[in-house]
C-alpha positions as CSV (number, residue, x, y, z in Angstrom):
1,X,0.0,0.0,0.0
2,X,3.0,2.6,1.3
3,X,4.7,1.9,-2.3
4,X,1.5,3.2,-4.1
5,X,1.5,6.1,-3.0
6,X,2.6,9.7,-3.9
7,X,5.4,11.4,-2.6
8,X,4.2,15.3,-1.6
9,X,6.1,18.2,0.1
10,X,3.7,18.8,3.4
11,X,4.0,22.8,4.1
12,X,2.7,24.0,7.7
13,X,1.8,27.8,7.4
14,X,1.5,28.1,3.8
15,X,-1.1,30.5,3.4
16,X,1.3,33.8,3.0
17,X,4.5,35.1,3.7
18,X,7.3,32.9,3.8
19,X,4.8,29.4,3.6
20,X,3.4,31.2,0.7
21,X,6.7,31.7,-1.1
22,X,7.9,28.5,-0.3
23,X,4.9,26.6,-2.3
24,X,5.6,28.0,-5.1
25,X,9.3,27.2,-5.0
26,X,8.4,23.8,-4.3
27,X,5.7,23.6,-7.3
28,X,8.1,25.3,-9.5
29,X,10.6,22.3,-8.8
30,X,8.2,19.4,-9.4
31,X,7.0,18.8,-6.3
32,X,3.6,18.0,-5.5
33,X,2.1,19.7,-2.6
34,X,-0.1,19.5,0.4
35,X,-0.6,22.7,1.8
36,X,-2.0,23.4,5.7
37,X,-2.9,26.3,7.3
38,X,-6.4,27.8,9.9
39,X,-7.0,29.8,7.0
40,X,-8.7,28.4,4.3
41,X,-9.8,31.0,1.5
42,X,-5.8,32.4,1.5
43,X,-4.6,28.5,1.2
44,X,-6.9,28.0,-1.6
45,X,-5.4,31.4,-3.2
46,X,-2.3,30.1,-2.8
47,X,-3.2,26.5,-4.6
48,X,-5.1,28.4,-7.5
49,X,-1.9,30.9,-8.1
50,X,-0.1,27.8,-8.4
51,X,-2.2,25.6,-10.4
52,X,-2.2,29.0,-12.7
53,X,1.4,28.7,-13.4
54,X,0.8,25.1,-15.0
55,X,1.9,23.2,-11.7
56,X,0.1,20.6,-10.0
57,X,-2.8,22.3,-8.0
58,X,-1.7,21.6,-3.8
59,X,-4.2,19.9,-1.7
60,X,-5.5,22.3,0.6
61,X,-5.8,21.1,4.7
62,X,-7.8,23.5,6.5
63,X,-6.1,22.8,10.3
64,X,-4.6,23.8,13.2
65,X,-1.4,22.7,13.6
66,X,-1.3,23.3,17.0
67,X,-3.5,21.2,18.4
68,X,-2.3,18.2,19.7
69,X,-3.1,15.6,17.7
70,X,-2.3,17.3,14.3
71,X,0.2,15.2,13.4
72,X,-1.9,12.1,13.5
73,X,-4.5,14.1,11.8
74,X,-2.3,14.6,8.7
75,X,-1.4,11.3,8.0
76,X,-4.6,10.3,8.3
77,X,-5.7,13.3,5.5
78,X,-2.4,12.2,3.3
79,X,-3.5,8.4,3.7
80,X,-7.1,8.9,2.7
81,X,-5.6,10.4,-0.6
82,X,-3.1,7.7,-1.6
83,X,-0.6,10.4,-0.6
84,X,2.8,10.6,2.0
85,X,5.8,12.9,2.7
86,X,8.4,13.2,1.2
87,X,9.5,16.5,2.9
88,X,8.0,18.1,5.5
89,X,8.4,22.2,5.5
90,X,7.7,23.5,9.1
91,X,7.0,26.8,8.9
92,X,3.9,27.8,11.0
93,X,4.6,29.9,13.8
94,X,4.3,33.4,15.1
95,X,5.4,36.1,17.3
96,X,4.9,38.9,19.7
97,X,6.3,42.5,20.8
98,X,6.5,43.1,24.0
99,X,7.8,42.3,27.5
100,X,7.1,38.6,28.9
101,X,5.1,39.9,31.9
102,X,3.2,42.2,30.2
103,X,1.9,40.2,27.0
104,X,-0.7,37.5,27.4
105,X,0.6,34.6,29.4
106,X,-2.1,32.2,27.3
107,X,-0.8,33.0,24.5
108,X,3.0,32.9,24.8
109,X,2.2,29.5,26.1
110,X,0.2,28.9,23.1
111,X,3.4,30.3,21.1
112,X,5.4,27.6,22.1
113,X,3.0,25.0,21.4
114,X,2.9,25.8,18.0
115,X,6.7,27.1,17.2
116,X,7.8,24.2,19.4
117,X,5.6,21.5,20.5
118,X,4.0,21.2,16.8
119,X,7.5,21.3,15.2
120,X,8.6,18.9,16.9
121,X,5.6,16.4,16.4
122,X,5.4,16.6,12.8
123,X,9.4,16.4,12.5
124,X,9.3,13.5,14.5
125,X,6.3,12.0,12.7
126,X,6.7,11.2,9.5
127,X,10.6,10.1,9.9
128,X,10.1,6.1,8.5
129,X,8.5,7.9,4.9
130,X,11.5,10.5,4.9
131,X,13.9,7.9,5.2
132,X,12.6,5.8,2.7
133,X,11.7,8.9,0.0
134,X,15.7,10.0,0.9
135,X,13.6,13.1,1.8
136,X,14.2,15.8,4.1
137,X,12.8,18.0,6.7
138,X,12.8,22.1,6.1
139,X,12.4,23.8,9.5
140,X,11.6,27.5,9.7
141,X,14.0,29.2,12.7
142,X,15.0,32.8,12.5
143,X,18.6,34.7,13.1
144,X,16.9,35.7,16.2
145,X,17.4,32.1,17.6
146,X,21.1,32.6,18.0
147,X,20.5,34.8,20.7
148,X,18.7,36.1,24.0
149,X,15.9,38.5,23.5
150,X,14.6,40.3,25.7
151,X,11.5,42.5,24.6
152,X,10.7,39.4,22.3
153,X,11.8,36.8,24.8
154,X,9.5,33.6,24.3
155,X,9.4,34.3,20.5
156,X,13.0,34.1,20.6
157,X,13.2,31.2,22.7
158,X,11.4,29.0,20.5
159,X,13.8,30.0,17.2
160,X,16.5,28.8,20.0
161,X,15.0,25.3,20.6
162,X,14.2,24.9,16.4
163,X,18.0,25.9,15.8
164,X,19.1,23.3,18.3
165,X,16.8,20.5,17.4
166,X,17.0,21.1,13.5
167,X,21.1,20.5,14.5
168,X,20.6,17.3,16.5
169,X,18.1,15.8,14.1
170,X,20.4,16.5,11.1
171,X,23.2,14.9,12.8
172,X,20.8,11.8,13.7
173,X,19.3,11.6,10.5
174,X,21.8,12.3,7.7
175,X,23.4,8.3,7.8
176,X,19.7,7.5,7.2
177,X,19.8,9.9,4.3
178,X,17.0,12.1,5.4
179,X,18.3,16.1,4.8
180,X,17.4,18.1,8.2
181,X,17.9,21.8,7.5
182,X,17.4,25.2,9.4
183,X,16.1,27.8,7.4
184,X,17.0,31.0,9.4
185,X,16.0,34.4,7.5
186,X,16.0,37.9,9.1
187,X,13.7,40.6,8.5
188,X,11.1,39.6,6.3
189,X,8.2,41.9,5.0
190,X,5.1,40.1,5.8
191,X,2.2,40.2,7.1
192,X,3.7,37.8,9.9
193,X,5.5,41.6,11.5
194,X,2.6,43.0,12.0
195,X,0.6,40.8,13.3
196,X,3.6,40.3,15.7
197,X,2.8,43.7,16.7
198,X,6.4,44.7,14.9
199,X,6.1,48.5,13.3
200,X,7.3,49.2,9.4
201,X,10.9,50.2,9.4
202,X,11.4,48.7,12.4
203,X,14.9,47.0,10.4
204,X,17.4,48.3,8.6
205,X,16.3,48.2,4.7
206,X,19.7,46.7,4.1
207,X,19.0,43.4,6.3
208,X,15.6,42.7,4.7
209,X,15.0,39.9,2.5
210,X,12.0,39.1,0.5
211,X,9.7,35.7,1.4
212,X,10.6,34.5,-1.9
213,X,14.2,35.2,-2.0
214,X,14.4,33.2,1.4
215,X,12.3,30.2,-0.3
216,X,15.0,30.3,-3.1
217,X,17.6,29.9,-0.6
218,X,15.8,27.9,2.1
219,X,14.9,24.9,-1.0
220,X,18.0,25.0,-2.3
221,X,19.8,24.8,1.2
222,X,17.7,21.8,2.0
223,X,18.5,20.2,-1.3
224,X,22.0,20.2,-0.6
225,X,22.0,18.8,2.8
226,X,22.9,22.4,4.4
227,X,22.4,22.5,8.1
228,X,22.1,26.2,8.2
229,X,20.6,28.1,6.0
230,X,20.7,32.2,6.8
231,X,20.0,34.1,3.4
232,X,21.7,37.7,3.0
233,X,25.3,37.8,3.8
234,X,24.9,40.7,6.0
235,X,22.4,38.4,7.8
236,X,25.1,35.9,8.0
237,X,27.0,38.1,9.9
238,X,25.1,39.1,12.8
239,X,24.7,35.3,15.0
240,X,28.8,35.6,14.6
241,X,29.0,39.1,15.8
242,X,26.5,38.3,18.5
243,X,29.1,35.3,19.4
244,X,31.8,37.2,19.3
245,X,30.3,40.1,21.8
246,X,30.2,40.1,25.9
247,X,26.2,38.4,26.2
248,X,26.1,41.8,28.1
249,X,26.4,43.6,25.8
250,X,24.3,41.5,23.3
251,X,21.2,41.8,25.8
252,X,21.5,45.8,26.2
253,X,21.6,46.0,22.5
254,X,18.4,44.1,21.7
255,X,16.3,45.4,24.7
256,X,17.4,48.5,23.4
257,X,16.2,47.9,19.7
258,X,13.0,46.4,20.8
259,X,12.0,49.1,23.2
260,X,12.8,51.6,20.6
261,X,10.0,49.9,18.2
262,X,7.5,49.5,21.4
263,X,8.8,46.2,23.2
C-alpha cells in the first residue's frame, strides 16, 4: 500500500509570507504539494496561483497545527488520498512584541506549542517515509534564535530550541539519508511583522529579505544537505557578531532595539 502512494512536500503555514513563497518554490521544482494552514480562503489562493502557473494544483488542509493531535491528523488526511511525505516544511509559527510579563501569558504558552511543541511532532512523525523517500525535513527558525531576546523573549526562545533541534536531528538523521535543515531568514516583510505587533521600518532596509528570495535559498539549502541556511550575507553576519560580543552587551543591544520599536 506505502509503495503506491505519492510522494508530496507537506508545508505548515503556507497561506502567506514565507509558507506562501515556499509553495511555489516547491511547485516550480516538481513537487507535488499539500498545503496546511487555519485559514482556508488564503490556502486556496495560494493553490489556485499555483495551479495558474501550469503546476500541479496543492491539496489544501484546513487545520490547526497546534493542536495536539495534528500530526496524527495529517497522515490520516495524506493516507485517505493515496498520498505521504516526502519532505516536510515547518514553517507555522508566530510572534509577539513586547515584554514577557506584560503580554498574554495564554498566549505565549500557546506560542510555544505551535513554534515548538507542533515542530517537533510533525518532525518527528513522519521520519520512517522520509527515510525511505531520501527526503528531508525544512524547518523555519529565524537569526533571532542565535541569541537572547529580551522584549521578544518567548518568541526568541522558540527559534533557539528549532536551531538546536534542526542541529541534533540533522546529525541523527543524515546516515539514514533524510536532509534536516534550518532555514533562518532575518527581517522579512510580511504580514507575519505585524501581526507580531512589529512597526514598518522597524529593520534596517539593508537586512531585509524578501519571502521569496528566502524560499529560493531555504529549497536549495535543504536540497544540498545544508544545516544552516541564513539568506543575506549581511544576515550571516550578525549570530557571529553576536558570538563574538560580551552576552552583556548583546542583551543591552536588543532590549534597546525592541524598546525603541515599542517592546
Amino acid at each position: 500500500m506505502n509503495g503506491e502512494r505519492r510522494p508530496v512536500a507537506v508545508i505548515t503555514g503556507a497561506s502567506s509570507g514565507i509558507g506562501a513563497a515556499l509553495a511555489h518554490e516547491f511547485a516550480a521544482h516538481g513537487h507535488e504539494l499539500v498545503l496546511i494552514a487555519r485559514r482556508e480562503q488564503a490556502l486556496t489562493g495560494v493553490a489556485d496561483a499555483i495551479a495558474a502557473k501550469g503546476h500541479a494544483r496543492p491539496t489544501v488542509l484546513r487545520m490547526d497545527v497546534a493542536r495536539v493531535d495534528a500530526a496524527r491528523d495529517i497522515a490520516e488526511a495524506l493516507a485517505r488520498r493515496g498520498l505521504e511525505p516526502e519532505t516536510v516544511v515547518n514553517n507555522a509559527g508566530f510572534a509577539r512584541l513586547g515584554p514577557a510579563d506584560k503580554l498574554d501569558r495564554a498566549e505565549q504558552l500557546a506560542m510555544i506549542d505551535l513554534n515548538v511543541r507542533a515542530l517537533t511532532d510533525i518532525s518527528l512523525a513522519f521520519i520512517d517515509t522520509l527515510e525511505r523517500r531520501k527526503g528531508g525535513i525544512l524547518n523555519v527558525a529565524s537569526i533571532s534564535g542565535f541569541f537572547p531576546g529580551p522584549g521578544m523573549a518567548v518568541y526568541y526562545a522558540t527559534k533557539a530550541y528549532v536551531v538546536s533541534f534542526s542541529e541534533a536531528l540533522h546529525a541523527e538523521l543524515k546516515p539514514r539519508g533524510v536532509r534536516v535543515t534550518a532555514l533562518c531568514p532575518g527581517p522579512v516583510p510580511t504580514e507575519f511583522q505585524a501581526r507580531a505587533g512589529i512597526p514598518p521600518g522597524a529593520f534596517p532596509s539593508f537586512l531585509a529579505r524578501s519571502a521569496e528570495q528566502v524560499a529560493k535559498e531555504g529549497y536549495s539549502g535543504l536540497k544540498e544537505g545544508r544545516l544552516i541556511v541564513i539568506p543575506g550575507l549581511l544576515n550571516k553576519m550578525v549570530p557571529l557578531l553576536m558570538r563574538l560580543a560580551p552576552q552583556s552587551l548583546v542583551l543591552q543591544l536588543v532590549h534597546a532595539h525592541q524598546k525603541a520599536r515599542g517592546g
